[in-house]
N, C-alpha and C positions, 0 to 999 in steps of 0.2 A: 451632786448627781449620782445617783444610784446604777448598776447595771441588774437585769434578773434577766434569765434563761425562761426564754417560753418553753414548757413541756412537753412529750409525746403527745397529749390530749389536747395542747392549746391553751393548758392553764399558766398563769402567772403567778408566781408565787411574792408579794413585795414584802422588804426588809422590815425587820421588825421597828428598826428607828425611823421607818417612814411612815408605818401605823401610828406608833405614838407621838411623832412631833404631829400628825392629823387626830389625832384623839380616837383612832377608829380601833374598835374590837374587831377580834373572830365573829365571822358571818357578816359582817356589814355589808348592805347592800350597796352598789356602787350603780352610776351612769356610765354607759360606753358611749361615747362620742368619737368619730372619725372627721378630724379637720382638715378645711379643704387642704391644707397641704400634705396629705395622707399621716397625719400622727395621731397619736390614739390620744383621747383625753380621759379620764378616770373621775367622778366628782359622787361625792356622798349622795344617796338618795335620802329624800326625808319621806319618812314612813309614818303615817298617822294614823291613830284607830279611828275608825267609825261607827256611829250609833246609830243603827234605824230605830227609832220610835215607836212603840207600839200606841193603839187606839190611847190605852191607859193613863200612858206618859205623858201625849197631847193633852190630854185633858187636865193633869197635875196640874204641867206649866201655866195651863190658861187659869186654871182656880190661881198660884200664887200670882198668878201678871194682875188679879183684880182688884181695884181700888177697896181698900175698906171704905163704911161710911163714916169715919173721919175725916181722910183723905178727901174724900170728895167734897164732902163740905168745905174744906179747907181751902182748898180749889176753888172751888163759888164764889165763895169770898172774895179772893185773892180776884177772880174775873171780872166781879162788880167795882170791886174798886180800881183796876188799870185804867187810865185815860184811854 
């Protein structure tokens, strides 16, 4: 168990061998949780990018999601003959 000194501002500063046994860098964004028996709880946020799509991009994916005409034939096939 670690102790750290809350600051004039409120900030927490935690020990460097607590960052590293959590694998966390400088800046890592963190969850504050207050548990009902009033203690703070601390947990990594996970941060993920996001991609909006433009008109363009929709249309790429749908051209490669198309069956060639191989595929589809192959397909046929494969449907005629299933029991």
């Amino acid at each position: 168990m670690e102790i750290v000194r809350l600051g004039k501002k409120g900030q927490v500063s935690l020990p460097k061998a607590v960052l590293r046994r959590l694998g966390l860098e400088k800046e890592a964004l963190l969850l504050v949780e207050i548990t009902p028996d009033g203690g703070i709880l601390l947990r990594p946020a996970g941060v993920y990018p996001i991609e909006v799509y433009s008109e363009e991009r929709i249309r790429e994916f749908m051209a490669e999601d198309r069956l060639t005409p191989q595929e589809a034939r192959r397909i046929k096939r494969r449907a005629r003959s299933t029991p």
